[in-house]
One Martini backbone bead per residue (centre of mass of N, CA, C, O) as a GRO file, in nm:
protein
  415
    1UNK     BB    1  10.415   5.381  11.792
    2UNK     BB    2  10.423   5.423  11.452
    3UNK     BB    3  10.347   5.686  11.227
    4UNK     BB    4  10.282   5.699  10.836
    5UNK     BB    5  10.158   5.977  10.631
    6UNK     BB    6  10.096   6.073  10.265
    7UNK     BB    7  10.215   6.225   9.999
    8UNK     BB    8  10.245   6.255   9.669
    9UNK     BB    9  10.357   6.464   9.408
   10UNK     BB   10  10.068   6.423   9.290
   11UNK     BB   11   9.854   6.384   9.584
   12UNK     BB   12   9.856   6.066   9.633
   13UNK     BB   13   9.778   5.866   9.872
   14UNK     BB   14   9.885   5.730  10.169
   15UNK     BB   15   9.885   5.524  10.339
   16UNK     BB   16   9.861   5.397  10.657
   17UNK     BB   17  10.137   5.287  10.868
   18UNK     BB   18  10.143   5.060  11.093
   19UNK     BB   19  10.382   5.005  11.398
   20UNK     BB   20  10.486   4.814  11.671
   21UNK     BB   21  10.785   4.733  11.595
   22UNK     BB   22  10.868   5.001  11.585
   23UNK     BB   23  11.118   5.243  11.750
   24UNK     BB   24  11.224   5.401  11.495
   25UNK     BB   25  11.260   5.599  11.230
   26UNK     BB   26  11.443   5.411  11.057
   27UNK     BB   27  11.285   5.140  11.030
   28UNK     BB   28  11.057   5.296  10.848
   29UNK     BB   29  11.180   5.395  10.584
   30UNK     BB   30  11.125   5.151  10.347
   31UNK     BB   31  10.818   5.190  10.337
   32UNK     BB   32  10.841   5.534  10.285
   33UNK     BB   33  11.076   5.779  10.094
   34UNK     BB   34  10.904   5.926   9.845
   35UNK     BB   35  10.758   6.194   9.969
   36UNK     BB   36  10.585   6.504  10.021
   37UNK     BB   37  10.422   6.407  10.309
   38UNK     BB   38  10.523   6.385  10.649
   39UNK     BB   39  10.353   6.223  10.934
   40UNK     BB   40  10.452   6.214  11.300
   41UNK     BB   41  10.315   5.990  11.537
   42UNK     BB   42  10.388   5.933  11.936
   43UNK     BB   43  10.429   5.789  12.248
   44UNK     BB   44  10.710   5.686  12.141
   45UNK     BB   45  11.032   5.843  12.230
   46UNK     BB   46  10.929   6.136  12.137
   47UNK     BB   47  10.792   6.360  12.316
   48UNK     BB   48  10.911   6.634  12.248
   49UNK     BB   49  10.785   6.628  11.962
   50UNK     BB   50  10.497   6.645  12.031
   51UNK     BB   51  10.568   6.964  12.110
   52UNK     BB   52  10.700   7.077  11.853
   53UNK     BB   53  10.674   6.867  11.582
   54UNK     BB   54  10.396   6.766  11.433
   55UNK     BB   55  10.473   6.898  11.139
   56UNK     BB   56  10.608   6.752  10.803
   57UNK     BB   57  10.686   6.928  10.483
   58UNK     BB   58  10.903   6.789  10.248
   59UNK     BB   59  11.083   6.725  10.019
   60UNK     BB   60  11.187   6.553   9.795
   61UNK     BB   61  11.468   6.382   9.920
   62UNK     BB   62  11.392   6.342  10.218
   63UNK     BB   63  11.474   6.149  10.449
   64UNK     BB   64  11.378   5.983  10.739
   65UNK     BB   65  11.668   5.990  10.815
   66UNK     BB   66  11.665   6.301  10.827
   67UNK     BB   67  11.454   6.340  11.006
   68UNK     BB   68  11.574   6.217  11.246
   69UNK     BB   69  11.775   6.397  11.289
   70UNK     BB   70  11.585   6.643  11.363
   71UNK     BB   71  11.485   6.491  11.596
   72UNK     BB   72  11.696   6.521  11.771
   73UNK     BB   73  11.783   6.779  11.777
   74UNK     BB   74  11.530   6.849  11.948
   75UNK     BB   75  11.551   6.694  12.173
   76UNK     BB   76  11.879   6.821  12.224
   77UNK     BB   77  11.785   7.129  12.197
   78UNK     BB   78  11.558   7.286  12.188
   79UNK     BB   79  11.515   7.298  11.846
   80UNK     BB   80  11.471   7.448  11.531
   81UNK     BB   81  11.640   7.282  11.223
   82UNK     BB   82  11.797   7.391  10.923
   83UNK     BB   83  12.014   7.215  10.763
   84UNK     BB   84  12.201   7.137  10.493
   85UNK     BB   85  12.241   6.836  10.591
   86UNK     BB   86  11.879   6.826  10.573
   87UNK     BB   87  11.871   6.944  10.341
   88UNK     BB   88  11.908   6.887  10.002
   89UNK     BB   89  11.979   7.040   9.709
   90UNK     BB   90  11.787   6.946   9.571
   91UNK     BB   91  11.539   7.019   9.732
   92UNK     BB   92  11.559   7.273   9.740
   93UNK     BB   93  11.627   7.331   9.409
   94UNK     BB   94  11.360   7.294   9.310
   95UNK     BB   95  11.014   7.357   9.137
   96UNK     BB   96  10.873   7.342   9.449
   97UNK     BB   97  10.709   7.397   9.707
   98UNK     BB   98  10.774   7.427  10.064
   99UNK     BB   99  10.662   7.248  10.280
  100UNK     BB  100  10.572   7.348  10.637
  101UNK     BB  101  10.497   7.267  10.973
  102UNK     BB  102  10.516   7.446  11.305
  103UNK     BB  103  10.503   7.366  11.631
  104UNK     BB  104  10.606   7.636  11.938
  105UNK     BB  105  10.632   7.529  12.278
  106UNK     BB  106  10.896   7.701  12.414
  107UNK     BB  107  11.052   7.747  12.197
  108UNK     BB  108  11.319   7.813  12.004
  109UNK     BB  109  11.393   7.966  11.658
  110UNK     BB  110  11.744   7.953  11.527
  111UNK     BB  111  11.684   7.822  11.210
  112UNK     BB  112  11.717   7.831  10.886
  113UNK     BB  113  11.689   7.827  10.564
  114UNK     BB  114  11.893   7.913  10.311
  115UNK     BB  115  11.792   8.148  10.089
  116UNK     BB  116  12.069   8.151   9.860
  117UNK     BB  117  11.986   7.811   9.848
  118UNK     BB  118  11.703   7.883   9.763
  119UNK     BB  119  11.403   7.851   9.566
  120UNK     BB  120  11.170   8.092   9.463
  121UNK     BB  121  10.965   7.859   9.560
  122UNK     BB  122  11.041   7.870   9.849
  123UNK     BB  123  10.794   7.781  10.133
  124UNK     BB  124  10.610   7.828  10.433
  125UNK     BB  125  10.294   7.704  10.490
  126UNK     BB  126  10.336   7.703  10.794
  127UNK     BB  127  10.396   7.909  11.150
  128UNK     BB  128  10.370   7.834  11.443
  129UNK     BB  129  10.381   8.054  11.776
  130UNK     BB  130  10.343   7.891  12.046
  131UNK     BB  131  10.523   8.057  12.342
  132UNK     BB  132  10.763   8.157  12.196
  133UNK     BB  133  11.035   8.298  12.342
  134UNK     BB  134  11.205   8.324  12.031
  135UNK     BB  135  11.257   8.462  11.716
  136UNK     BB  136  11.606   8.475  11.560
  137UNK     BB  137  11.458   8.380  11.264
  138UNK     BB  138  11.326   8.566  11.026
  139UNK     BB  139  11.310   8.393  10.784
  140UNK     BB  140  11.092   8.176  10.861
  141UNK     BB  141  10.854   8.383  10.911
  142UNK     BB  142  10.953   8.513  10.582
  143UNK     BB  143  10.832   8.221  10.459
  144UNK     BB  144  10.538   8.267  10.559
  145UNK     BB  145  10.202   8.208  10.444
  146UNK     BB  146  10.130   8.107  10.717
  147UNK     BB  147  10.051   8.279  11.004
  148UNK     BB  148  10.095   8.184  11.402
  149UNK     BB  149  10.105   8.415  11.725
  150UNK     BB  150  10.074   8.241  12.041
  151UNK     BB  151  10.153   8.353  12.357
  152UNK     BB  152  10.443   8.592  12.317
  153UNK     BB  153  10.493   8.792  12.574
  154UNK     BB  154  10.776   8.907  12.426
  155UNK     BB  155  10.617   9.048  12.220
  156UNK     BB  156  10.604   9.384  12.073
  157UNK     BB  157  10.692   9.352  11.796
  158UNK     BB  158  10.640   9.375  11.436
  159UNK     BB  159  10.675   9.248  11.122
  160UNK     BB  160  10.604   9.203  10.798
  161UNK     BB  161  10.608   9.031  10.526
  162UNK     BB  162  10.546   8.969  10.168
  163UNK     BB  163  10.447   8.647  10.212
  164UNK     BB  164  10.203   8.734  10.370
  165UNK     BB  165   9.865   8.624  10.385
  166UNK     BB  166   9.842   8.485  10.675
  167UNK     BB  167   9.752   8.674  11.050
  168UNK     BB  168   9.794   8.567  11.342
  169UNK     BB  169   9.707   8.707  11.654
  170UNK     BB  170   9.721   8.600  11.986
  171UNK     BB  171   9.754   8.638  12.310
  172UNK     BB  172   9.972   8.928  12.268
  173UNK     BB  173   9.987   9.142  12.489
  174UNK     BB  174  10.246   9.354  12.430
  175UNK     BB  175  10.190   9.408  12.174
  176UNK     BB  176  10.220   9.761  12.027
  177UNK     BB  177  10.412   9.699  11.731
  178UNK     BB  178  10.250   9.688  11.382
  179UNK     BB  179  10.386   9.594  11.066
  180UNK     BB  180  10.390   9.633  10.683
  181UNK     BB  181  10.524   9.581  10.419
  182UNK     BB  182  10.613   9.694  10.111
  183UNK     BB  183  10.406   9.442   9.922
  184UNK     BB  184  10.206   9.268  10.050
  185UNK     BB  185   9.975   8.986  10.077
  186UNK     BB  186   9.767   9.025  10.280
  187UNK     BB  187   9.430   8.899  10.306
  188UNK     BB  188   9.460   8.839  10.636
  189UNK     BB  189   9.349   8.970  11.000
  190UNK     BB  190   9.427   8.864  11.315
  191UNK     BB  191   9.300   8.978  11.651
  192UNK     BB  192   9.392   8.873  11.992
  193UNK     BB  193   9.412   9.023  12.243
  194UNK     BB  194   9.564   9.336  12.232
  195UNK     BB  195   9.591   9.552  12.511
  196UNK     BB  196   9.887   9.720  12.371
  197UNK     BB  197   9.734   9.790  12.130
  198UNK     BB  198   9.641  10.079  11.879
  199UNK     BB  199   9.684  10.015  11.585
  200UNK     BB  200   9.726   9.971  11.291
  201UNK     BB  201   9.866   9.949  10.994
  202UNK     BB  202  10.052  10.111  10.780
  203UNK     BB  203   9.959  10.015  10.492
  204UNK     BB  204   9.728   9.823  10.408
  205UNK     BB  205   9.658   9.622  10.192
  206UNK     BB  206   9.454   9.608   9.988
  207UNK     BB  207   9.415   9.278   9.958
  208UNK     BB  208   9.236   9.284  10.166
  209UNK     BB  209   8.959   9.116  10.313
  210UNK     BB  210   9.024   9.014  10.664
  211UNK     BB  211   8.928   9.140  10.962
  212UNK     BB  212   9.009   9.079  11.300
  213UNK     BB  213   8.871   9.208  11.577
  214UNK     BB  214   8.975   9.087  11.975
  215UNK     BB  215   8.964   9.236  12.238
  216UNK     BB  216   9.080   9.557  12.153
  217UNK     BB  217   9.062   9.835  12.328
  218UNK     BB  218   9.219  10.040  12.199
  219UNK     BB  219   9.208   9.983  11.883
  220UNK     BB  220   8.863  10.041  11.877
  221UNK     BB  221   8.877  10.329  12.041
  222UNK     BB  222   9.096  10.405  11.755
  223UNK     BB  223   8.924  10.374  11.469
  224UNK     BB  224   8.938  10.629  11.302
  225UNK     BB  225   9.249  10.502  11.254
  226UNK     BB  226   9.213  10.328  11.002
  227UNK     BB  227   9.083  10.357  10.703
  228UNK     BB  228   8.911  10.113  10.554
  229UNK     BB  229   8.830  10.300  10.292
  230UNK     BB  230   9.078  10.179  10.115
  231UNK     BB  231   8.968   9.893  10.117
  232UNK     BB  232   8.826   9.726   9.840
  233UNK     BB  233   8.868   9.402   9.930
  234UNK     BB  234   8.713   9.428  10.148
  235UNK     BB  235   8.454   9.194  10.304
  236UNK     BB  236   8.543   9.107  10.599
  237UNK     BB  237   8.401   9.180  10.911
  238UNK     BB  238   8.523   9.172  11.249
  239UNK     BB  239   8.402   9.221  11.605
  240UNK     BB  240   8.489   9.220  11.950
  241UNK     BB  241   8.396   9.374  12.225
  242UNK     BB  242   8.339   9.567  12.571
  243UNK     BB  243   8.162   9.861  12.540
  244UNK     BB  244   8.382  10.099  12.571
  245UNK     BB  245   8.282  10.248  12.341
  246UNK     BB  246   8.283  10.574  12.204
  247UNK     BB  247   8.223  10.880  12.077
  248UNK     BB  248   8.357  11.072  11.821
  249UNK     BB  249   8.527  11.286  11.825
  250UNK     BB  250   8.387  11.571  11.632
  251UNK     BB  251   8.213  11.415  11.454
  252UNK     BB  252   8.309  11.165  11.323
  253UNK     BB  253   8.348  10.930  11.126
  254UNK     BB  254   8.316  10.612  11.056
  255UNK     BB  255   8.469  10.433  10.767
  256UNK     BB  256   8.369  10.197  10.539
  257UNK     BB  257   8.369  10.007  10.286
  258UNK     BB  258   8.137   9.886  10.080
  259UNK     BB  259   8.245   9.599   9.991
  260UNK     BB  260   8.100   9.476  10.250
  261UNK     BB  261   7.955   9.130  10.322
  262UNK     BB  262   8.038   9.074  10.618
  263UNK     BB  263   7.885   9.170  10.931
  264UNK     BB  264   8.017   9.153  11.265
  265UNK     BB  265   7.909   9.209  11.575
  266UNK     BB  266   8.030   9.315  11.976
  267UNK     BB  267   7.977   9.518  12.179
  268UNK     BB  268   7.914   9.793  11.992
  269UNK     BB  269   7.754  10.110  12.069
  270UNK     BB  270   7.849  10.289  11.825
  271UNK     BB  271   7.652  10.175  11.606
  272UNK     BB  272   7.515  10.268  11.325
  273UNK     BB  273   7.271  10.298  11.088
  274UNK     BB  274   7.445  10.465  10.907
  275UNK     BB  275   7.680  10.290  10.841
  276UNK     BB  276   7.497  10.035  10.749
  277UNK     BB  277   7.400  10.192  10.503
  278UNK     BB  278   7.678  10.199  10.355
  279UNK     BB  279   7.632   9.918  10.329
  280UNK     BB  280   7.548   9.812  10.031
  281UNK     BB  281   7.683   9.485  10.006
  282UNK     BB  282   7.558   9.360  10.212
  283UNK     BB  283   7.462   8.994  10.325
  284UNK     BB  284   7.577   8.926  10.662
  285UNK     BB  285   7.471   8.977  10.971
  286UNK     BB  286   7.629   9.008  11.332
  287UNK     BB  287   7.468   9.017  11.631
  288UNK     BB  288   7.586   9.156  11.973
  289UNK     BB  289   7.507   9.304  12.260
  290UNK     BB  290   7.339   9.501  12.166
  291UNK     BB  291   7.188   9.767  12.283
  292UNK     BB  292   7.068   9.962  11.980
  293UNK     BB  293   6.914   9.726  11.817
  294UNK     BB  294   6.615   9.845  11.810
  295UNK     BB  295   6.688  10.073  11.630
  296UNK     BB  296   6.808   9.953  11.416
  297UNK     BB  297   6.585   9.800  11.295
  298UNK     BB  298   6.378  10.080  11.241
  299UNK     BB  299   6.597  10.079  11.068
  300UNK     BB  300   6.690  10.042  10.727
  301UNK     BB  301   6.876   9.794  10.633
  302UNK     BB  302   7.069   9.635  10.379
  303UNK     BB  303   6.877   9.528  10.084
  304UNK     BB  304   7.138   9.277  10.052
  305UNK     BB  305   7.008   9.099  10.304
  306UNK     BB  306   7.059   8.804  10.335
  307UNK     BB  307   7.172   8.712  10.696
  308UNK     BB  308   7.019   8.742  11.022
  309UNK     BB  309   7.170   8.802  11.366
  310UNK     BB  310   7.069   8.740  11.691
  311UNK     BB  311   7.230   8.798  11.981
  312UNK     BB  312   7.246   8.862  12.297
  313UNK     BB  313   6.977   9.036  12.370
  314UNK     BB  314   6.809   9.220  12.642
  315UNK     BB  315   6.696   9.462  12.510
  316UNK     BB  316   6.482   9.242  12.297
  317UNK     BB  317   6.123   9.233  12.260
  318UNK     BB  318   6.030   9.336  11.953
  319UNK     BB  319   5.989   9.322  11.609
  320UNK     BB  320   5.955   9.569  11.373
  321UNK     BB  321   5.767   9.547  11.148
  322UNK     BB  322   5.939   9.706  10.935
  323UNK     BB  323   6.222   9.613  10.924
  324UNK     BB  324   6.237   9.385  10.749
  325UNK     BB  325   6.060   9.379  10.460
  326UNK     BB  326   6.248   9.500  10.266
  327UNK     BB  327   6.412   9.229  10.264
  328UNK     BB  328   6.399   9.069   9.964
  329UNK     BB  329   6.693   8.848  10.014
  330UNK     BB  330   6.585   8.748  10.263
  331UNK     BB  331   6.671   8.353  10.407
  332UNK     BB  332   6.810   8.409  10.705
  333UNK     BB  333   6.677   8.392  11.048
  334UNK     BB  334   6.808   8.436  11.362
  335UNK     BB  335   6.724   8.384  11.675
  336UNK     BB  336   6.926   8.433  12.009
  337UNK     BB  337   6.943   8.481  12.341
  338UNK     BB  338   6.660   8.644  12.411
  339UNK     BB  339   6.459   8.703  12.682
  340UNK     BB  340   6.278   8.983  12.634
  341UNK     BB  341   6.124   8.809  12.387
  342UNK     BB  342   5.748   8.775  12.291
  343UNK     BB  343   5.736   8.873  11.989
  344UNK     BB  344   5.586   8.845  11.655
  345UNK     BB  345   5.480   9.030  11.397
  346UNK     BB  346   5.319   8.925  11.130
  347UNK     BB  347   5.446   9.156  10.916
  348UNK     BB  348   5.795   9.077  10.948
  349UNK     BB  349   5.816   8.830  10.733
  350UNK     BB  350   5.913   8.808  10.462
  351UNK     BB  351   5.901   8.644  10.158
  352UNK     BB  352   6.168   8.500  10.093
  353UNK     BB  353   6.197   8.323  10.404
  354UNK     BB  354   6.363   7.970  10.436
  355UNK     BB  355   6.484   8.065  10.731
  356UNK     BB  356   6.406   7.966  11.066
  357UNK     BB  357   6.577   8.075  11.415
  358UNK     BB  358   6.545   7.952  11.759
  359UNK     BB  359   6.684   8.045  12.069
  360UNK     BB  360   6.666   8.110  12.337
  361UNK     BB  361   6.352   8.214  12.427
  362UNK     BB  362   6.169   8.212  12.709
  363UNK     BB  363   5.955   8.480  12.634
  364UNK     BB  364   5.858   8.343  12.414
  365UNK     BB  365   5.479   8.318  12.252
  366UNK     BB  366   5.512   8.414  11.948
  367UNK     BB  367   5.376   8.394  11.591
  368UNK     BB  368   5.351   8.463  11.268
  369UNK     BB  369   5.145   8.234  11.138
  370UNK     BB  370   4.997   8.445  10.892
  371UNK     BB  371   5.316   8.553  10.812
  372UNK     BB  372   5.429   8.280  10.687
  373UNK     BB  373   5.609   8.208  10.447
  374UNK     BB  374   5.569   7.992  10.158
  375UNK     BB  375   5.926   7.962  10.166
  376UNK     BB  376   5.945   7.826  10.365
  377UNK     BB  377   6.158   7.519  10.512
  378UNK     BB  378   6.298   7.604  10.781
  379UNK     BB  379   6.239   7.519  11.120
  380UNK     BB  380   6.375   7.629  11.450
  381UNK     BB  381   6.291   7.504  11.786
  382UNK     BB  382   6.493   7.586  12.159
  383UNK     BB  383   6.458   7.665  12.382
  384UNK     BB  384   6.094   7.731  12.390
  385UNK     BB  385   5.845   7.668  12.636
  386UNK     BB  386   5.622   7.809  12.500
  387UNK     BB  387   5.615   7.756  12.185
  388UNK     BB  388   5.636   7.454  12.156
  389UNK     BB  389   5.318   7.355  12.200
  390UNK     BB  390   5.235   7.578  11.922
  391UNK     BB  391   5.397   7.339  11.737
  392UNK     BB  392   5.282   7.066  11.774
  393UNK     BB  393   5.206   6.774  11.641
  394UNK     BB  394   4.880   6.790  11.522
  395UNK     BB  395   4.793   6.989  11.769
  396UNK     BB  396   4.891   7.252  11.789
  397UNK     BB  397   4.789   7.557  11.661
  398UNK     BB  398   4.981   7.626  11.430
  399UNK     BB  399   5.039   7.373  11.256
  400UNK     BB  400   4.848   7.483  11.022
  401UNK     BB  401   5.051   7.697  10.941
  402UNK     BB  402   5.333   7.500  10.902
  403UNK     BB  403   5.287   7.209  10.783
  404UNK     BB  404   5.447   7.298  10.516
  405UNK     BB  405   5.738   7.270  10.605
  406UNK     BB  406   5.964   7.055  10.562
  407UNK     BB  407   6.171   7.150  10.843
  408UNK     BB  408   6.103   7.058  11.160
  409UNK     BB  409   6.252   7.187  11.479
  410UNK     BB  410   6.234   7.028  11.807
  411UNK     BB  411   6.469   7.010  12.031
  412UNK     BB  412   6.610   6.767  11.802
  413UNK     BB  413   6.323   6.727  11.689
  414UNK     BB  414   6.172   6.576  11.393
  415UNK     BB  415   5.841   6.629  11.214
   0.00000   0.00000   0.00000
């Protein structure tokens, strides 16, 4: 069976059309062929294609039949190719973007779109490469506005050129060095696993927003030398890390730009309260496995944090009493998977705030319910064998002080 469903270059869509007796994508040509995208799913005869080339977004004038081109040559040769006989001069020279998705797994990518022959507004959308073998032309990568290079064991270096958006690159051990060209648009930044990489690139560009960096352990223990504060638009940071970070010989500070709205931290010992304290812009914080957890909470967080998480804190007994007070914008608080947590104090939950989630805090026992605010509408615990018995529909202890609450849930029972 083949499927073909897809937009026309106005966005409206292509109903999607079943074939069961279509055997070849020939035989389904005449029946949508002036598409702006076209995807093509088959349990047979193509199966090598749903291992390379999952989606293919074409410009108007590419026929199914030249599709079908396409699909030939990846079956016979394990290669994706764009020529120009399978492009036609119309279709490059539009005044639309093209888009294309490759999906490259354990295949390599030896031709691309000429680009002396493609009008200068000619791009593509996406360019993953899971396990890709090597990558010989680099056209086709400096034309991706969204990059992901996943699993290519073979890639020592890299360097980024200026079309790129958005760059991912997930479990590339060997990967040691990452360069981005000078004028680079790239606006996010995701490195996970990357085990013999030292540094971030030199010069990465201002308009940075997004930067998450998992498990690279050589690069956030010499995070010293990022220089994150140079970059104004930086957003959001994200860090998982493996607990091995050190404090910074000499006493350098590590320093973050005030701009950042939104930060993860996981397993990262050497977090201090000073750091914190500088994020003035800071609204969203998530941390996770700090040992220091309890001390940074006794100091003050900045004070225009609406969202705080709390997870897999093992050494974390009970909210300070003052931690939270002074957050008077703060609207949701999460505590999850926190197992040596046994109370709240009456006097921790701000008045501002509107949602409370308790998850996994098996020797959770008290509620501060004196002290819950009359803003609070969500309610949510899970997995709290203490806590649940009193907070139980109309008979619990606490009932009658959440009562009040729009939203109560217990272990995904709406109350």
């Amino acid at each position: 069976m083949i499927e073909i469903e897809g937009e026309w270059a106005s966005g409206k869509t292509i109903t999607q059309v079943n074939s069961e007796k279509c055997k070849r994508a020939e035989e389904v040509g005449k029946i949508e062929k002036a598409v702006a995208a076209l995807s093509i799913s088959e349990k047979a005869p193509f199966i090598v294609l749903s291992k390379v080339l999952e989606e293919a977004y074409v410009p108007v004038g590419t026929s199914v039949e030249n599709l079908a081109a396409m699909i030939g040559n990846v079956v016979g040769n394990h290669r994706i190719s764009f020529s120009d006989e399978k492009l036609p001069f119309e279709g490059a020279m539009h005044n639309k973007a093209m888009h294309v998705t490759v999906i490259c797994r354990d295949y390599a990518i030896n031709q691309a779109p000429d680009s002396s022959k493609m009008n200068s507004n000619m791009f593509l959308e996406l360019v993953t490469l899971d396990g890709s073998d090597s990558v010989s032309s680099p056209e086709l990568v400096s034309r991706a506005r969204n990059l992901w290079i996943e699993s290519c064991q073979d890639l020592t270096r890299f360097l980024l050129t200026n079309e790129t958006e958005t760059l991912h690159i997930w479990y590339c051990k060997n990967l040691e060095i990452l360069c981005v060209a000078c004028g680079t648009q790239m606006a996010s930044l995701t490195i996970y696993e990357g085990k013999k990489l030292k540094r971030l690139p030199e010069g990465l560009p201002f308009n940075l927003q997004l930067l998450e960096i998992g498990y690279c352990k050589k690069l956030v223990n010499d995070r010293k030398k990022w220089r994150l504060q140079r970059l104004p638009s930086l957003r959001e940071l994200w860090i998982e890390h493996d607990g091995s970070d050190e404090e910074i010989v000499g006493g350098e500070n590590w320093e973050l730009p005030c701009s950042i709205q939104r930060l993860t931290i996981h397993n990262l010992k050497t977090l201090s309260s000073q750091l914190l304290k500088s994020l003035t812009s800071l609204e969203y914080l998530c941390t996770e496995e700090l040992p220091q957890i309890q001390s940074l909470l006794e100091q003050q967080l900045p004070s225009l944090l609406s969202e705080l998480g709390l997870y897999n804190h093992d050494e974390f007994h009970s909210l300070p009493t003052e931690g939270l007070q002074h957050l008077t914008s703060l609207r949701r608080l999460d505590i999850s998977y926190c197992p040596q947590l046994q109370s709240l104090p009456e006097s921790v939950l701000p008045s501002s705030l509107s949602e409370l989630n308790i998850k996994d805090c098996p020797n959770l026992q008290s509620l501060p319910v004196k002290g819950i605010p009359s803003s609070l509408s969500k309610l949510s615990i899970r997995n709290c064998p203490l806590l649940e018995p009193l907070v139980e529909f109309d008979k619990g202890e606490y009932w009658p002080e959440v009562a009040h609450t729009s939203t109560i849930e217990i272990d995904d029972d709406y109350l």
